[in-house]
C-alpha positions in Angstrom: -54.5 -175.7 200.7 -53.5 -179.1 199.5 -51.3 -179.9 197.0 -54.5 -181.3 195.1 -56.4 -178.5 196.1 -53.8 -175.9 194.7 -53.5 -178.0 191.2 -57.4 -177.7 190.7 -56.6 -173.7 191.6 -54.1 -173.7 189.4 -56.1 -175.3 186.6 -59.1 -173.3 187.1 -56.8 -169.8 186.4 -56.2 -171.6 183.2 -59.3 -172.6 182.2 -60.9 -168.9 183.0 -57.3 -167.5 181.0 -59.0 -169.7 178.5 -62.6 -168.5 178.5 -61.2 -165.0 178.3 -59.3 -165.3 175.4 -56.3 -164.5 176.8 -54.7 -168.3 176.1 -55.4 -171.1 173.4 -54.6 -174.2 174.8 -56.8 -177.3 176.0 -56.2 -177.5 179.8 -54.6 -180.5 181.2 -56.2 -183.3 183.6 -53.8 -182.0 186.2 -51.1 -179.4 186.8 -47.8 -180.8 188.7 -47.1 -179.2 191.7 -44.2 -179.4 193.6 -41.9 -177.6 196.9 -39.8 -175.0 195.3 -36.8 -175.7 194.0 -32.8 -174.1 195.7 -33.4 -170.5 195.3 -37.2 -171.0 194.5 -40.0 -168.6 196.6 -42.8 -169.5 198.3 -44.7 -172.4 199.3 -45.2 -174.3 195.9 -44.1 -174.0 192.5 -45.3 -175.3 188.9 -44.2 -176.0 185.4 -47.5 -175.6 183.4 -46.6 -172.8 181.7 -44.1 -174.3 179.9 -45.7 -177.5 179.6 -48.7 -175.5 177.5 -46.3 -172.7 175.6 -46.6 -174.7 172.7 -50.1 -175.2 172.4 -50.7 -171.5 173.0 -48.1 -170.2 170.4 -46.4 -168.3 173.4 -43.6 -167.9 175.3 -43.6 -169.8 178.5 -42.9 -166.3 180.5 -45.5 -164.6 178.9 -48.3 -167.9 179.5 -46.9 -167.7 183.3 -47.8 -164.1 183.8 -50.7 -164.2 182.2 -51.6 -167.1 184.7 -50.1 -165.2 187.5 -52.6 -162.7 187.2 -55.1 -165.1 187.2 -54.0 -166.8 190.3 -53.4 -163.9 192.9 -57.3 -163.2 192.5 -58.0 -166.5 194.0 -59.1 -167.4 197.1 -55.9 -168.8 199.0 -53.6 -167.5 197.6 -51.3 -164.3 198.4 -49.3 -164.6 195.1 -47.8 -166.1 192.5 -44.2 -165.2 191.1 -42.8 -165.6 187.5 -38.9 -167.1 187.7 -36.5 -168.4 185.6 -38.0 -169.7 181.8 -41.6 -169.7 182.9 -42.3 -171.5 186.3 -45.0 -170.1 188.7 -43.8 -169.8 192.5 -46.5 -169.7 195.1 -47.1 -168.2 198.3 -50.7 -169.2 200.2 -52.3 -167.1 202.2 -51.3 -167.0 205.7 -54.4 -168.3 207.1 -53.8 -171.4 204.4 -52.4 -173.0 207.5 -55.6 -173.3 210.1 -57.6 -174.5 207.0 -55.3 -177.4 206.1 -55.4 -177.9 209.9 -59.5 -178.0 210.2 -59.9 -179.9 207.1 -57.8 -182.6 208.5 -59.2 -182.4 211.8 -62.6 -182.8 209.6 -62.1 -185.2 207.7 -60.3 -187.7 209.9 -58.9 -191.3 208.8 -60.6 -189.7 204.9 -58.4 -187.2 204.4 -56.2 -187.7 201.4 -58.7 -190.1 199.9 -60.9 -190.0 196.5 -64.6 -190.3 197.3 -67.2 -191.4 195.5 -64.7 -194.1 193.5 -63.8 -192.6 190.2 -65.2 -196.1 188.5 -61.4 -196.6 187.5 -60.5 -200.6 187.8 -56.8 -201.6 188.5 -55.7 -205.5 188.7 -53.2 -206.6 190.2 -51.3 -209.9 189.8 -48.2 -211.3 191.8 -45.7 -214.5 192.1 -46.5 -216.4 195.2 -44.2 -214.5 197.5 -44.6 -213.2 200.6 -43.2 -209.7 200.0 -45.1 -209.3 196.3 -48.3 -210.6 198.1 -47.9 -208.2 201.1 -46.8 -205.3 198.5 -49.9 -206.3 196.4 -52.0 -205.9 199.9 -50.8 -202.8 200.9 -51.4 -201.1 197.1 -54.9 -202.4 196.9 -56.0 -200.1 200.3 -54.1 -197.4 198.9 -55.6 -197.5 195.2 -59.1 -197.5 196.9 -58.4 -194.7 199.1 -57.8 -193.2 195.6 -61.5 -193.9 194.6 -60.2 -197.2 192.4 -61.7 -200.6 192.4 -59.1 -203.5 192.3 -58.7 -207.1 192.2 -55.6 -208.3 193.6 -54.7 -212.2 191.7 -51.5 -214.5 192.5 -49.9 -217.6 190.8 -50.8 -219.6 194.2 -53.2 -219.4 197.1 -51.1 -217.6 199.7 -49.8 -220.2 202.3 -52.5 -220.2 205.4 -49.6 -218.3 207.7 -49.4 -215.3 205.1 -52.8 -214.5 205.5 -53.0 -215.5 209.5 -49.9 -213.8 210.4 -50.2 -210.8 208.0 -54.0 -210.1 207.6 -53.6 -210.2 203.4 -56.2 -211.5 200.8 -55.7 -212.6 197.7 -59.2 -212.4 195.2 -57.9 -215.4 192.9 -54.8 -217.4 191.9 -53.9 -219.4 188.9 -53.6 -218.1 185.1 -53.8 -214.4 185.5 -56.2 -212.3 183.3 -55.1 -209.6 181.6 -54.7 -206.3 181.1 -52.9 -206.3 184.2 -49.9 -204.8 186.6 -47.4 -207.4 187.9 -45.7 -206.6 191.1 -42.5 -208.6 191.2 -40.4 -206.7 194.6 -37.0 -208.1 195.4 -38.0 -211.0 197.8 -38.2 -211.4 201.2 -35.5 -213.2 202.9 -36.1 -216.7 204.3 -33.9 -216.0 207.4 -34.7 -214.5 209.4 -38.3 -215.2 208.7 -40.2 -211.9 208.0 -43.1 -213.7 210.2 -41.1 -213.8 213.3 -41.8 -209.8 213.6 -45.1 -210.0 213.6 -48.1 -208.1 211.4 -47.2 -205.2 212.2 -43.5 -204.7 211.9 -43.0 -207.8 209.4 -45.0 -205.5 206.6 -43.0 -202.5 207.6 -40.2 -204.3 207.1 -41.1 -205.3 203.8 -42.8 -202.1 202.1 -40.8 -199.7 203.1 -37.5 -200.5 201.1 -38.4 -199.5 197.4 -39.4 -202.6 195.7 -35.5 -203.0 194.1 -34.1 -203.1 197.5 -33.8 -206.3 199.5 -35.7 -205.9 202.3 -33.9 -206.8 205.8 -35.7 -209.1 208.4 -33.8 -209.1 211.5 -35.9 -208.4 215.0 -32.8 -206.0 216.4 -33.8 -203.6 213.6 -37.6 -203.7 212.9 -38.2 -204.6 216.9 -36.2 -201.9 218.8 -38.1 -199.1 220.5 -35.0 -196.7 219.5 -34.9 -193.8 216.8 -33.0 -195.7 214.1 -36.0 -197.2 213.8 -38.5 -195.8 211.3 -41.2 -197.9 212.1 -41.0 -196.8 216.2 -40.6 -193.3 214.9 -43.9 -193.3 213.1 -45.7 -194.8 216.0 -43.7 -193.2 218.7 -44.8 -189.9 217.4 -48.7 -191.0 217.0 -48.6 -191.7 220.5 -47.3 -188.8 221.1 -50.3 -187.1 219.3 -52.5 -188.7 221.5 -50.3 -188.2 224.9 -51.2 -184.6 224.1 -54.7 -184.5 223.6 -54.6 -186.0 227.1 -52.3 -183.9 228.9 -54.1 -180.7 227.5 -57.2 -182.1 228.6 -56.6 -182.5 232.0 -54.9 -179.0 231.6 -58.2 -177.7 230.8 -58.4 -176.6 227.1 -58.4 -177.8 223.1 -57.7 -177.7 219.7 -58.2 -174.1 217.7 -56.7 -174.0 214.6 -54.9 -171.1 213.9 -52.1 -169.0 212.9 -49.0 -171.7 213.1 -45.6 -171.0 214.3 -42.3 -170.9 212.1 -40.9 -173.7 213.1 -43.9 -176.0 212.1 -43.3 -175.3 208.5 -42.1 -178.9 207.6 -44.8 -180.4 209.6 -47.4 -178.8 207.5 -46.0 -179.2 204.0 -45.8 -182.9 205.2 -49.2 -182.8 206.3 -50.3 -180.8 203.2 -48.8 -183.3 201.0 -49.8 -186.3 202.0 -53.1 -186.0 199.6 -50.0 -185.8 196.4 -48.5 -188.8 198.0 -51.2 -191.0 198.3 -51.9 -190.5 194.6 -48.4 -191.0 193.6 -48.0 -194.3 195.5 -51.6 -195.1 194.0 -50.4 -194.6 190.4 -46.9 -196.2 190.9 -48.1 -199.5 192.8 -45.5 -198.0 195.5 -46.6 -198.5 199.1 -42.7 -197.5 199.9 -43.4 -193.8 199.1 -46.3 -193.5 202.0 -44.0 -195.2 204.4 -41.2 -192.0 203.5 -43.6 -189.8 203.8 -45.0 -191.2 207.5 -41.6 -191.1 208.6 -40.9 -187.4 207.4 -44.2 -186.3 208.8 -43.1 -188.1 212.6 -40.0 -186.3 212.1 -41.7 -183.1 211.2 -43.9 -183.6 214.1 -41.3 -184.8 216.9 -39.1 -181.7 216.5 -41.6 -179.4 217.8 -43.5 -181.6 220.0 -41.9 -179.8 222.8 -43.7 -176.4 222.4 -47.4 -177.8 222.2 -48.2 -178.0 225.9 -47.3 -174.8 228.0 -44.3 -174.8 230.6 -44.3 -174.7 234.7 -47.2 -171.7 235.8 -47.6 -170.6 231.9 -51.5 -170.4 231.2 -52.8 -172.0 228.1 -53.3 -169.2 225.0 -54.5 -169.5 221.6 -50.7 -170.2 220.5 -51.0 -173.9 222.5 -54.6 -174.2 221.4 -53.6 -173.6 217.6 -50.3 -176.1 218.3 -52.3 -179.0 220.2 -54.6 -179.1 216.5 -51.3 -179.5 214.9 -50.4 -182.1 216.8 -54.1 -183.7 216.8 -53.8 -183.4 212.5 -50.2 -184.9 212.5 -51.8 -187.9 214.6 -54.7 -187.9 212.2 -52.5 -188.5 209.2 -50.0 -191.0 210.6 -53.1 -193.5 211.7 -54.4 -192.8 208.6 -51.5 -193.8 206.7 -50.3 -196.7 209.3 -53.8 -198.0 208.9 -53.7 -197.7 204.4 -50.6 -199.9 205.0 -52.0 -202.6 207.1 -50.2 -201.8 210.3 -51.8 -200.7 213.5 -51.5 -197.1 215.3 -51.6 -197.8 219.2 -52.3 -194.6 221.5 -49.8 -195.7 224.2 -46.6 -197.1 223.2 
């Protein structure tokens, strides 16, 4: 279960708290979820409760347990804890796991996006700058993989190299209309010239600082095929992916999601986030927070790479079968995500 997916669960206790006349209180768009806190339980943890105590004339420990209740009868869902003032801790079911995997596996390069568009409309206006322009580029794919229509507008045409070199487009330049949002990032340095790296690591390079940060240019850093490099990370580990799917194949067996292994817990809360951070970069014009997230989910994946193929004379079980699906999902998001930010996701690197 998604972090989306657990916040319509979440809601849904409410709103049948609601029917039943056990709470009095309108039930919100959305209900923030979030990884447990030091000394939290479980997989996930929210605040509604006290965000609608209020409203329902109640104290927030009383509206938690009340939607406790309501939650451990829903499918997913093992339990959900009451600590501290009022928050709500918790723990999916343990077969939440190969249905995050299968979904992914499902929906491929889609997964994490809005469909059909919501019929929201977002415009977007920037200085003509390579960075803001690029920035601009980057937030329009991801507000549409949010279900959003967008029109992207600068004070100038882009120069002809911007859009050879970097593959952006611009819908109209001049006097901007308004309402509007106005992406003004710290600049791009003129030397060394972003466009010496190339499409691909030049718009790395220039989304993944946040948008206060000066952005740095230089080949040694974006270029290197090394691990202080993000950017080879993230595409080091899709490769990977893929590597995998073609060793196991030659092995003789496939994916089968199932039951996953302790040590891949980071890789699927990164992979079962990914939906939350789409959304957040979507609402905050903030292509910087997908690249984060790429690079936690390559790190996620890399660290237990190692166990998806079996060793020497061991025969393949439904252990490598369940791991190789990880592995195939954690490739599925990074394209995804590489692809949202304009960058390419080779299988051999």
């Amino acid at each position: 279960m998604t972090p989306e997916e657990l916040s319509r669960t979440v809601l849904r206790a409410m709103r049948r708290a609601v029917d039943a006349g056990e709470l009095t209180a309108a039930v919100p768009e959305r209900a923030h979820i979030e990884r447990p806190g030091p000394g939290g339980t479980g997989d996930y943890a929210t605040n509604l409760a006290l965000r609608i105590a209020r409203e329902a004339s109640a104290p927030p420990r009383r509206v938690a347990e009340t939607l406790s209740a309501r939650l451990a009868a829903e499918p997913g869902i093992a339990r959900a804890d009451v600590t501290g003032p009022g928050f709500l801790n918790i723990t999916l079911d343990d077969d939440s796991a190969p249905r995050l995997v299968q979904k992914i596996l499902e929906q491929g390069g889609r997964y994490g996006h809005i469909t059909p568009d919501t019929g929201a409309l977002a415009q977007l206006h920037t200085p003509h700058e390579l960075r803001a322009v690029v920035v601009a580029d980057a937030t329009r794919r991801i507000l549409r993989s949010q279900g959003v229509l967008v029109r992207v507008t600068s004070d100038e045409a882009p120069d002809a190299e911007w859009v050879e070199v970097m593959d952006v487009r611009i819908d109209g330049h001049g006097q901007p209309p308004s309402p509007l949002t106005t992406l003004r990032p710290v600049p791009a340095p003129r030397s060394p010239d972003p466009l010496s790296l190339g499409r691909d690591a030049a718009r790395w390079a220039l989304l993944h600082p946040a948008p206060h940060d000066r952005p740095r240019t230089d080949d040694d850093h974006h270029l290197a095929q090394r691990e202080s490099n993000p950017l080879f990370r993230v595409r080091y580990a899709h490769a990977r992916t893929r590597a995998l799917s073609r060793n196991a194949a030659d092995l003789g067996f496939t994916t089968a999601p199932g039951e996953a292994d302790a040590s891949a817990h980071s890789l699927l809360a990164a992979l079962g986030d990914y939906p939350t951070v789409l959304a957040a970069a979507a609402r905050g014009t903030a292509p910087d927070r997908l690249t984060r997230h790429l690079v936690r989910t390559a790190d996620a994946f890399l660290a237990q790479a190692h166990t998806v193929l079996p060793l020497g004379d061991e025969k393949p079980s439904a252990a490598h079968r369940a791991r190789l699906a990880l592995a195939e999902a954690a490739g599925t998001v990074l394209a995804g995500g590489l692809s949202l930010l304009g960058i390419s996701a080779p299988e051999y690197l």
